[in-house]
PyMOL Python script that loads the backbone (N, CA, C, O; Angstrom):
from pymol import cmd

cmd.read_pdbstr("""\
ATOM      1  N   UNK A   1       8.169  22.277   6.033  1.00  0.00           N
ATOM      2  CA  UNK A   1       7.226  21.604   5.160  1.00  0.00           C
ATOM      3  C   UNK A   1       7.258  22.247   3.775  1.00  0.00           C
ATOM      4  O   UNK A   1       7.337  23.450   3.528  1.00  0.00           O
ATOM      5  N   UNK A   2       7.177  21.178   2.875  1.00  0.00           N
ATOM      6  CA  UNK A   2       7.392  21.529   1.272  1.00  0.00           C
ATOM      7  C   UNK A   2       5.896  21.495   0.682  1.00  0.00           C
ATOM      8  O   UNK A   2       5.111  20.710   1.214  1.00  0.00           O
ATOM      9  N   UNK A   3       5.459  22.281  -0.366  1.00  0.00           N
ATOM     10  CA  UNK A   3       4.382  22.170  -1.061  1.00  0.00           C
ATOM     11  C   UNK A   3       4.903  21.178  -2.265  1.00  0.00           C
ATOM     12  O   UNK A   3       6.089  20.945  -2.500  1.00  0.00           O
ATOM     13  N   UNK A   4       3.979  20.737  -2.853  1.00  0.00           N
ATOM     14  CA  UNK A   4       4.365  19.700  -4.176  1.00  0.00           C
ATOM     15  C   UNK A   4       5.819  20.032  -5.052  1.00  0.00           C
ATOM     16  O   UNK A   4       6.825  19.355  -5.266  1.00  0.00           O
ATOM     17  N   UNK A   5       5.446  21.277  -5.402  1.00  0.00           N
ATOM     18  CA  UNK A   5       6.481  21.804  -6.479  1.00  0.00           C
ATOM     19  C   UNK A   5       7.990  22.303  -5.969  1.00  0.00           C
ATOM     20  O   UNK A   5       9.137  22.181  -6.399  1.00  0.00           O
ATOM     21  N   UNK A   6       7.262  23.027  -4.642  1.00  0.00           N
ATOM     22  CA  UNK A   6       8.970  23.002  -3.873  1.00  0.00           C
ATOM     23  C   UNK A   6       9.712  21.592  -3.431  1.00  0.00           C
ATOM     24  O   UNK A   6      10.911  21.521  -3.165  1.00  0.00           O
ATOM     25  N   UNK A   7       8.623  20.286  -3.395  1.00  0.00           N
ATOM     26  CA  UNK A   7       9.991  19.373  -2.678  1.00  0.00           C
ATOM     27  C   UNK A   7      10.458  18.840  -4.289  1.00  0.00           C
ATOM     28  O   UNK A   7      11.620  18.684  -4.664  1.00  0.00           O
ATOM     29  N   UNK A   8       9.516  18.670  -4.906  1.00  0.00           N
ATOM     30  CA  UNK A   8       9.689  18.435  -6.356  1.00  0.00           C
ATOM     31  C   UNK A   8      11.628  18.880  -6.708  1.00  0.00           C
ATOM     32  O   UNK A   8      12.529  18.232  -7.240  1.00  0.00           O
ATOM     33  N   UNK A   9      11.588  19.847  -6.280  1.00  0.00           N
ATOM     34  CA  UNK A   9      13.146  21.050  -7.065  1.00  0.00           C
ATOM     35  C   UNK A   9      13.721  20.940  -5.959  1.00  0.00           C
ATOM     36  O   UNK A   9      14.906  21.208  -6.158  1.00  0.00           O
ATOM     37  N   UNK A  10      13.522  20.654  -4.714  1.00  0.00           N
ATOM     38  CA  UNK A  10      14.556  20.234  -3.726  1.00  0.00           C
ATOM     39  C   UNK A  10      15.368  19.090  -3.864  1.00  0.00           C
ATOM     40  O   UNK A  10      16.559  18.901  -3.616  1.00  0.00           O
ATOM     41  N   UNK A  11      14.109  18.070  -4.495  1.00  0.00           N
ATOM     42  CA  UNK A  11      14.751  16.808  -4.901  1.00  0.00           C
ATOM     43  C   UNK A  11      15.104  16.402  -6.054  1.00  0.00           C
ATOM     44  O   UNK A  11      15.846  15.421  -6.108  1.00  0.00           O
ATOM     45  N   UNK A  12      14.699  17.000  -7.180  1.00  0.00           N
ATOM     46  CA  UNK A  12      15.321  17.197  -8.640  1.00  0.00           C
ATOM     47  C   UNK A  12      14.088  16.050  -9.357  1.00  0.00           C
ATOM     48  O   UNK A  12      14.322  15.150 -10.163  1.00  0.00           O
ATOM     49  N   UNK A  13      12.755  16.438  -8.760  1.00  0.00           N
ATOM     50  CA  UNK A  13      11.807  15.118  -9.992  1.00  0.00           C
ATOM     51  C   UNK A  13      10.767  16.128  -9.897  1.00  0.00           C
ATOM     52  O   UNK A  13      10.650  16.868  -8.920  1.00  0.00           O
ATOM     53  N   UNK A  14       9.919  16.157 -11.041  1.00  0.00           N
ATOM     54  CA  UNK A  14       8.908  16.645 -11.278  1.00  0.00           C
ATOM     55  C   UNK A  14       7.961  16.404 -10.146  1.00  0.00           C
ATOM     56  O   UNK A  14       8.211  15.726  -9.150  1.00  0.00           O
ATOM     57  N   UNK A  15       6.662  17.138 -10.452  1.00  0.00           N
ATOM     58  CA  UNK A  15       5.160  17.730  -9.425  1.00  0.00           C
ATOM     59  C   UNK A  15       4.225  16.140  -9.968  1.00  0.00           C
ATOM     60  O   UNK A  15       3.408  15.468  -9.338  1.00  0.00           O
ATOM     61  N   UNK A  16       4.643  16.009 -11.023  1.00  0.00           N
ATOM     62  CA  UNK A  16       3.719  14.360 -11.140  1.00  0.00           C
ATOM     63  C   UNK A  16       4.450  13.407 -10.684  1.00  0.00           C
ATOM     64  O   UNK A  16       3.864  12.661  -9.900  1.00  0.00           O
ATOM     65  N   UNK A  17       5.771  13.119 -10.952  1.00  0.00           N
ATOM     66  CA  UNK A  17       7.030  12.284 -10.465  1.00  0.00           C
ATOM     67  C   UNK A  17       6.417  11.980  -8.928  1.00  0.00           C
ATOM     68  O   UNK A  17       6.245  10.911  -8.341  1.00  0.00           O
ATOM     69  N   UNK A  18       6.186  13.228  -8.563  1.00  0.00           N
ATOM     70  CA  UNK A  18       5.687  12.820  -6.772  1.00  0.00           C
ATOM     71  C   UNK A  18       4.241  12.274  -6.862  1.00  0.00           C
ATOM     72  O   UNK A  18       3.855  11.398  -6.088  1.00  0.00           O
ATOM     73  N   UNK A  19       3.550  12.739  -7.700  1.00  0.00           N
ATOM     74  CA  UNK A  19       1.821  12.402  -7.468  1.00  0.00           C
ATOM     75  C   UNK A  19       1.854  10.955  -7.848  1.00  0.00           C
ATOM     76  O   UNK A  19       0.965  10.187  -7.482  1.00  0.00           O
ATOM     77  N   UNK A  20       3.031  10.515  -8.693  1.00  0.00           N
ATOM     78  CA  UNK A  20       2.489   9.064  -9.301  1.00  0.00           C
ATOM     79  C   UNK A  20       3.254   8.109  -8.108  1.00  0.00           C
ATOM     80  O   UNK A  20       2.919   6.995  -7.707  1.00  0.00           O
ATOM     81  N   UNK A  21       4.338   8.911  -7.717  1.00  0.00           N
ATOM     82  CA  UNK A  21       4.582   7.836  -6.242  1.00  0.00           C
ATOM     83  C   UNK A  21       3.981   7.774  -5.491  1.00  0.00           C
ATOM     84  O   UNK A  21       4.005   6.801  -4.738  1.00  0.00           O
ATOM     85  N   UNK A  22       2.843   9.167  -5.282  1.00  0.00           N
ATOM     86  CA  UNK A  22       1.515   8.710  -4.040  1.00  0.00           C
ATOM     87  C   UNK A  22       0.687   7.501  -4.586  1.00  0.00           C
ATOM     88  O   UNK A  22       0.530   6.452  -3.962  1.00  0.00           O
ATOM     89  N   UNK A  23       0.219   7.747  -5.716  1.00  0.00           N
ATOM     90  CA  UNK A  23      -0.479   7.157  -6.356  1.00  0.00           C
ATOM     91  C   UNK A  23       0.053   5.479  -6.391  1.00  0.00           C
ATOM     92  O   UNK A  23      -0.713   4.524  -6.520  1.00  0.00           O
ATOM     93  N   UNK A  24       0.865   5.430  -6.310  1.00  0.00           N
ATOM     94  CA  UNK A  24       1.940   4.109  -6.276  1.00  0.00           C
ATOM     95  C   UNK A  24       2.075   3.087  -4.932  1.00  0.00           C
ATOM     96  O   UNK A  24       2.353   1.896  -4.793  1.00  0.00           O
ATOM     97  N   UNK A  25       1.688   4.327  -3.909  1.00  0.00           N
ATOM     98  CA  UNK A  25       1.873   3.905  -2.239  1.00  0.00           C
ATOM     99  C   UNK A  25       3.672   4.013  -2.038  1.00  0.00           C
ATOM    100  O   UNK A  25       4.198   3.510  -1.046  1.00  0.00           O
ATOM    101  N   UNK A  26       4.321   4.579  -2.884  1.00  0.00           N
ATOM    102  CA  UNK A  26       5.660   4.549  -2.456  1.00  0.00           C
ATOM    103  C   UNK A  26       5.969   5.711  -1.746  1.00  0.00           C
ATOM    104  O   UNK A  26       6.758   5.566  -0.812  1.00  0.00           O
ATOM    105  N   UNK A  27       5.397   7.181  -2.037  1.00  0.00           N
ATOM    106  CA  UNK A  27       5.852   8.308  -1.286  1.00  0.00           C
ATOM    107  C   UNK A  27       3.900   9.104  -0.738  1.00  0.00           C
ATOM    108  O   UNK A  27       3.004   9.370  -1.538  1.00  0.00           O
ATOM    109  N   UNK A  28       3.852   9.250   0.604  1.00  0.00           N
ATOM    110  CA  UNK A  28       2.462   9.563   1.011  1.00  0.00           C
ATOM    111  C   UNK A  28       2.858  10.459   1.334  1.00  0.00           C
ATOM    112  O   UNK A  28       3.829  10.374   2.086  1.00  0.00           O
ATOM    113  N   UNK A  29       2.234  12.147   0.880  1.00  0.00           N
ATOM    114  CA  UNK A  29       2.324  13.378   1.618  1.00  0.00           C
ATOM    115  C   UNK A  29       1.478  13.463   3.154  1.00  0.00           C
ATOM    116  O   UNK A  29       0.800  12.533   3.591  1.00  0.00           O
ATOM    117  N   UNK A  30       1.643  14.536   3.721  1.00  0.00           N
ATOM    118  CA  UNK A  30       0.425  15.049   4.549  1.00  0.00           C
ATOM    119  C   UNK A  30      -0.440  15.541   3.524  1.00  0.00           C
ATOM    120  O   UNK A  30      -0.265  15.382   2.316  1.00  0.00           O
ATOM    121  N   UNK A  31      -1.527  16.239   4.156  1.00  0.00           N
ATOM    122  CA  UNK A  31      -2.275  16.985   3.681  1.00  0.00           C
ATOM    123  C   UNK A  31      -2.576  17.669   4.538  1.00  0.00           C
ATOM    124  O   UNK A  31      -2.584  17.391   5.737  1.00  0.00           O
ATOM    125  N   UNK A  32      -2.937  18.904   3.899  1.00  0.00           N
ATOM    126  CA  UNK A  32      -3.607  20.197   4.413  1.00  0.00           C
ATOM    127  C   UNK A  32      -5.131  20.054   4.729  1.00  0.00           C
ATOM    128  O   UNK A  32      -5.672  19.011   4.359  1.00  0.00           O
ATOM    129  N   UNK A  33      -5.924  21.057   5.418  1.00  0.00           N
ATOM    130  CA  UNK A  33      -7.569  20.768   5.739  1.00  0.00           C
ATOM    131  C   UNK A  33      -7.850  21.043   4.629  1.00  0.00           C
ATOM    132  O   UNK A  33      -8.682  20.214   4.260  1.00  0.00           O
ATOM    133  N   UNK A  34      -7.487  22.252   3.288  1.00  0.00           N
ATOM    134  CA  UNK A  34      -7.542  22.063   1.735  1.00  0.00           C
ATOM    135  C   UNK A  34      -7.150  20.991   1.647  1.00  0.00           C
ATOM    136  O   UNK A  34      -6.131  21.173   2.313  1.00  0.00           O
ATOM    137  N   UNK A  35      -7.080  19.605   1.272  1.00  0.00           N
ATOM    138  CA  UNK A  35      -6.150  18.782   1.126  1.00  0.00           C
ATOM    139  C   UNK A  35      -5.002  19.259   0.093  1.00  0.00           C
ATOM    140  O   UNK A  35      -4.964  18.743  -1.024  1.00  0.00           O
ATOM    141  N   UNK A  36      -3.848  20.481   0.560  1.00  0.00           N
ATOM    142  CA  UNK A  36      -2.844  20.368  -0.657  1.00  0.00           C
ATOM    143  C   UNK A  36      -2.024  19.308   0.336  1.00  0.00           C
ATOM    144  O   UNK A  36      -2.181  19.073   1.534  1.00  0.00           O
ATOM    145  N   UNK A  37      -1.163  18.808  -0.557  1.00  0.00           N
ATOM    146  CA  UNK A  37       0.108  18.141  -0.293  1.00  0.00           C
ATOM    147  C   UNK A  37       1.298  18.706   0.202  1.00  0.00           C
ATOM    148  O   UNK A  37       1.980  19.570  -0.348  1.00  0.00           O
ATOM    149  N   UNK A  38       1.565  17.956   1.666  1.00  0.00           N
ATOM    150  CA  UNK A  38       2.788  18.566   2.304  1.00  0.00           C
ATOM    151  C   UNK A  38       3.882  17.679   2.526  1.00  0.00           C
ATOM    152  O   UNK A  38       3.682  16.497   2.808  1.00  0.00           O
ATOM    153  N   UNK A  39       5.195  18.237   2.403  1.00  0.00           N
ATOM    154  CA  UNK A  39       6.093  16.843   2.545  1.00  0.00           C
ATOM    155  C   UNK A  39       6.762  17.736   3.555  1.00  0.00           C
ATOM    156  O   UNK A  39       6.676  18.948   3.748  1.00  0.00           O
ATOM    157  N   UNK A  40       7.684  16.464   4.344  1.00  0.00           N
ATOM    158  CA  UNK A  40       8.115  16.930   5.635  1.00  0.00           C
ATOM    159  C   UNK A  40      10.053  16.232   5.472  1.00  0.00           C
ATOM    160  O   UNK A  40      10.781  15.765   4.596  1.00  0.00           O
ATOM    161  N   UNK A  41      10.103  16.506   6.630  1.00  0.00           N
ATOM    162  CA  UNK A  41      11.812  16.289   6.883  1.00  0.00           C
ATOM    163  C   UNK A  41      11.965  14.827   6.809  1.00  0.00           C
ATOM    164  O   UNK A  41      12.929  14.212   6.354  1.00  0.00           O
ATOM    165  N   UNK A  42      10.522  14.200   7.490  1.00  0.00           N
ATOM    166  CA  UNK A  42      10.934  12.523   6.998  1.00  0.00           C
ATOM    167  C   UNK A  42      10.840  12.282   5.491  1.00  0.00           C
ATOM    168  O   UNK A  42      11.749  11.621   4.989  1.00  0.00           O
ATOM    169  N   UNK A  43       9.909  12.708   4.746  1.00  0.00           N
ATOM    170  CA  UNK A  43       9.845  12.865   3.401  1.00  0.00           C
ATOM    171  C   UNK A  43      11.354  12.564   2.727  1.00  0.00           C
ATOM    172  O   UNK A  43      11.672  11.474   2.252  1.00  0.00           O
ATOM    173  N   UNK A  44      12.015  13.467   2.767  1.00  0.00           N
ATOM    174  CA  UNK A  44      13.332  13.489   2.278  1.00  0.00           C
ATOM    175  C   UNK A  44      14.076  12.718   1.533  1.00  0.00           C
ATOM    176  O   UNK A  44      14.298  12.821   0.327  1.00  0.00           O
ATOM    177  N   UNK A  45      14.709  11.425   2.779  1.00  0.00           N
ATOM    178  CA  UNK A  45      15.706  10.528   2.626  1.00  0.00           C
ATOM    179  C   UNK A  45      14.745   9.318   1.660  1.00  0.00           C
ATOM    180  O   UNK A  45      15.231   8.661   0.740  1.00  0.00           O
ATOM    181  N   UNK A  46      13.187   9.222   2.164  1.00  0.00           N
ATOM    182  CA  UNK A  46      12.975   8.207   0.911  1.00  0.00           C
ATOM    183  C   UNK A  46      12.491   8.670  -0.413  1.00  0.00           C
ATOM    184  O   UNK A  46      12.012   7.877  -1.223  1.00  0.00           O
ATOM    185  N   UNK A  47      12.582   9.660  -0.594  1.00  0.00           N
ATOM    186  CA  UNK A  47      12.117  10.559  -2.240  1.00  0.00           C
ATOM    187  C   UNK A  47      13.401  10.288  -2.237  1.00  0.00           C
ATOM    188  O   UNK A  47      13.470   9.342  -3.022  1.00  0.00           O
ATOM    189  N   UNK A  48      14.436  10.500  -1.871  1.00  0.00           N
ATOM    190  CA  UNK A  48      16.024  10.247  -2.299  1.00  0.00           C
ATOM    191  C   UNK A  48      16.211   9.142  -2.793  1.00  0.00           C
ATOM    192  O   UNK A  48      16.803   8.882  -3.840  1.00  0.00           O
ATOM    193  N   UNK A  49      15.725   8.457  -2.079  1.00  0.00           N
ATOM    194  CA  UNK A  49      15.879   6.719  -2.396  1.00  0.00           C
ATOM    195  C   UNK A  49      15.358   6.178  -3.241  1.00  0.00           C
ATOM    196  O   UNK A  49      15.947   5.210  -3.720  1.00  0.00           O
ATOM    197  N   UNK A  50      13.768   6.644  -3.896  1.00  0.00           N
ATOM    198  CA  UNK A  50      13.051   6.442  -4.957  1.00  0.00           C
ATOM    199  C   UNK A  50      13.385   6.675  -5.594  1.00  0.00           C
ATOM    200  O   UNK A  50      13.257   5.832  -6.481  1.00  0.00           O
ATOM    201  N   UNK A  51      14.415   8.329  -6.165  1.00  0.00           N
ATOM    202  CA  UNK A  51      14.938   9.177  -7.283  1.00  0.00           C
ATOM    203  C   UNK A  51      15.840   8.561  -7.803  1.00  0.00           C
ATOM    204  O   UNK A  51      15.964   8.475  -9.025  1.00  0.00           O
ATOM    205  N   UNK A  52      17.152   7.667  -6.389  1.00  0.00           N
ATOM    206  CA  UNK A  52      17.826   6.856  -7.293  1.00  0.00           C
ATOM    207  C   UNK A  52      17.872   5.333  -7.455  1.00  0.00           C
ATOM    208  O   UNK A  52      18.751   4.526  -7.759  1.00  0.00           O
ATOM    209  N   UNK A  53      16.499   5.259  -7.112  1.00  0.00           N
ATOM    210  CA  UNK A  53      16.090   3.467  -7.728  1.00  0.00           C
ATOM    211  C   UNK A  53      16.550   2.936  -6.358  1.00  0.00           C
ATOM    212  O   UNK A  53      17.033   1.850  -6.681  1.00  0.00           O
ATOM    213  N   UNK A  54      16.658   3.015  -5.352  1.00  0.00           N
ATOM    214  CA  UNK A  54      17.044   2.274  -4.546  1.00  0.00           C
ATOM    215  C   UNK A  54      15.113   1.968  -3.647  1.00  0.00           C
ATOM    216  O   UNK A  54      14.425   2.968  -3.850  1.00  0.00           O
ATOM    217  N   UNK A  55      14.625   1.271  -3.129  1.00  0.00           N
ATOM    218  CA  UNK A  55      13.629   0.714  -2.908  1.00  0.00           C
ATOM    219  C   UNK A  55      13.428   0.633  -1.261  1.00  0.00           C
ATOM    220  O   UNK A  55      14.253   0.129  -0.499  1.00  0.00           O
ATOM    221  N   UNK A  56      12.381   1.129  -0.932  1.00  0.00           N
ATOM    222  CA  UNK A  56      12.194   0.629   0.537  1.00  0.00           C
ATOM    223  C   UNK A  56      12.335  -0.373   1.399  1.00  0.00           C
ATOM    224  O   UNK A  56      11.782  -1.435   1.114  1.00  0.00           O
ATOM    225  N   UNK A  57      13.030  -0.277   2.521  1.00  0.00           N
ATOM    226  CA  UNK A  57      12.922  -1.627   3.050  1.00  0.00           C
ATOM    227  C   UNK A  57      12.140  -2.816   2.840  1.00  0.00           C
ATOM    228  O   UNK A  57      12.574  -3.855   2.342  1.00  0.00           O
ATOM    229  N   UNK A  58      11.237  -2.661   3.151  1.00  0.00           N
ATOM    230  CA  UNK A  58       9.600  -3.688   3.118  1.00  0.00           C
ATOM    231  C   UNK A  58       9.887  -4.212   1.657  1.00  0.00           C
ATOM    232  O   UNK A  58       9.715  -5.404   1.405  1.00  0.00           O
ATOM    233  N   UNK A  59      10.335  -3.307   0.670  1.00  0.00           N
ATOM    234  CA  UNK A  59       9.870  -4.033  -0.950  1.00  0.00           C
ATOM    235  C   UNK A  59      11.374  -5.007  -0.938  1.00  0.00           C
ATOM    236  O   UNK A  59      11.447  -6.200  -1.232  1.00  0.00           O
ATOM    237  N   UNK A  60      12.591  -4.032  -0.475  1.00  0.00           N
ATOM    238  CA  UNK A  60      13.823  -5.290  -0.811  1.00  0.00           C
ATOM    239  C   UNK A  60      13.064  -6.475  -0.204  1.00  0.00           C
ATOM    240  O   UNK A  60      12.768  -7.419  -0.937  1.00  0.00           O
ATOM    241  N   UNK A  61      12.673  -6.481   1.327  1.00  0.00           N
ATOM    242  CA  UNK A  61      12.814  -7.992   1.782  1.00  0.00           C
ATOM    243  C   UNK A  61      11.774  -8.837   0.844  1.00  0.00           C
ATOM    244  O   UNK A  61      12.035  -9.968   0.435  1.00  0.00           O
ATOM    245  N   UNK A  62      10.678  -8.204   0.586  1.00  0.00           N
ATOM    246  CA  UNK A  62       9.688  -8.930  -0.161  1.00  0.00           C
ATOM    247  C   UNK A  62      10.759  -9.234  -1.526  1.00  0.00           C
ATOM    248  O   UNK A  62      11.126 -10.402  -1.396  1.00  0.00           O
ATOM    249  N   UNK A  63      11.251  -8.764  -2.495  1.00  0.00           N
ATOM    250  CA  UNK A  63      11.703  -9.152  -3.345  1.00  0.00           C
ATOM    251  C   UNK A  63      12.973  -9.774  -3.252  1.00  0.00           C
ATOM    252  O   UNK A  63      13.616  -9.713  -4.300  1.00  0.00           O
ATOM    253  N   UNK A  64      13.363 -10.186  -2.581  1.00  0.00           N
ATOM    254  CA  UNK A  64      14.455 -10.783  -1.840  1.00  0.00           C
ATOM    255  C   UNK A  64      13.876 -12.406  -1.171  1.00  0.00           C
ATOM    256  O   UNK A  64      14.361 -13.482  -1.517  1.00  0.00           O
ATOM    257  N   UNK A  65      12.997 -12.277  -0.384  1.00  0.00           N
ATOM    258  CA  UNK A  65      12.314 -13.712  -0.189  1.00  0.00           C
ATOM    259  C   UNK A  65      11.575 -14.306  -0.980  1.00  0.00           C
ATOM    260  O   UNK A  65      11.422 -15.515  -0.804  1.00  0.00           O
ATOM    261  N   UNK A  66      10.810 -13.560  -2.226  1.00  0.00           N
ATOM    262  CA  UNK A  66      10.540 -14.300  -3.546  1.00  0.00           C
ATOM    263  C   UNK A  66      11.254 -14.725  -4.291  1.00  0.00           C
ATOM    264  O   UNK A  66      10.794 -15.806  -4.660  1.00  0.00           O
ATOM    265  N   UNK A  67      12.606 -14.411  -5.002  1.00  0.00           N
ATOM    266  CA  UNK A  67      13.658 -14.542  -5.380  1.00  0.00           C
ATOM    267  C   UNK A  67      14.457 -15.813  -4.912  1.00  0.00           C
ATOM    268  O   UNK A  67      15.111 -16.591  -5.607  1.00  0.00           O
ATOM    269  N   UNK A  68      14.210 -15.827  -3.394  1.00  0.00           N
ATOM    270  CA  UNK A  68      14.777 -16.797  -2.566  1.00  0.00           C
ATOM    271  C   UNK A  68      13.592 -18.358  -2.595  1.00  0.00           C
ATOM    272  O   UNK A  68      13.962 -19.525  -2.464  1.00  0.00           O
ATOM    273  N   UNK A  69      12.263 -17.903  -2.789  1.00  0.00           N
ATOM    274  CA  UNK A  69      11.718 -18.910  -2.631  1.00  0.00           C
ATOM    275  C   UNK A  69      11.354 -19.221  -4.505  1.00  0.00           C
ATOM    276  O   UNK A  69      10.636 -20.214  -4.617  1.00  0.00           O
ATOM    277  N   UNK A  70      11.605 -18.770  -5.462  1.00  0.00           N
ATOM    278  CA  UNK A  70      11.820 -19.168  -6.846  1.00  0.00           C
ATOM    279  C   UNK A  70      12.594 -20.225  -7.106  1.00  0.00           C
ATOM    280  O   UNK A  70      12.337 -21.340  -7.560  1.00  0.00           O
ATOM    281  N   UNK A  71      14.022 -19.478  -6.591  1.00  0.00           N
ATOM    282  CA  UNK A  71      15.089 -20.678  -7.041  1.00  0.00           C
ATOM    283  C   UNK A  71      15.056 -22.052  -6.172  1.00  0.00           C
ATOM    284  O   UNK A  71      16.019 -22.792  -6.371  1.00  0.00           O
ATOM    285  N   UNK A  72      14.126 -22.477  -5.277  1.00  0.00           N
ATOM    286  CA  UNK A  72      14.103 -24.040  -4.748  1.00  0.00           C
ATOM    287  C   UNK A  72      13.723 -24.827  -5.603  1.00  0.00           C
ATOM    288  O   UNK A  72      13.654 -26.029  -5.350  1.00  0.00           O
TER     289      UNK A  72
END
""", "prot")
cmd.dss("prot")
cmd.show_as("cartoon", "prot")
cmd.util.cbc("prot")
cmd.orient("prot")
């Protein structure tokens, strides 16, 4: 488990970079009974995916079946 600033430099984006993706609903830490912020091994692969613009499942299909239901 990572604190804010360590997954921050694991993954190469700033300590707000992560707060504004909570804030966003795109990346949700744990929390501590302090509530600090903990990121875990699932954490990982989608901070990866956010860092390089690539998008969660759930949002491609949604933007993918709007797209699809535009052009009729």
């Amino acid at each position: 488990m990572w604190k804010v600033a360590e997954f921050g430099e694991l993954i190469g984006v700033s300590s707000s970079t992560l707060r504004s993706w909570e804030t966003e609903g795109k990346l949700t830490p744990e929390r501590t009974l302090g509530n600090q912020r903990l990121y875990t091994e699932s954490h990982l692969a989608l901070a990866r995916n956010l860092k390089s613009g690539k998008f969660p499942i759930k949002f491609n299909c949604l933007l993918s079946c709007f797209v699809a239901w535009t052009k009729r």
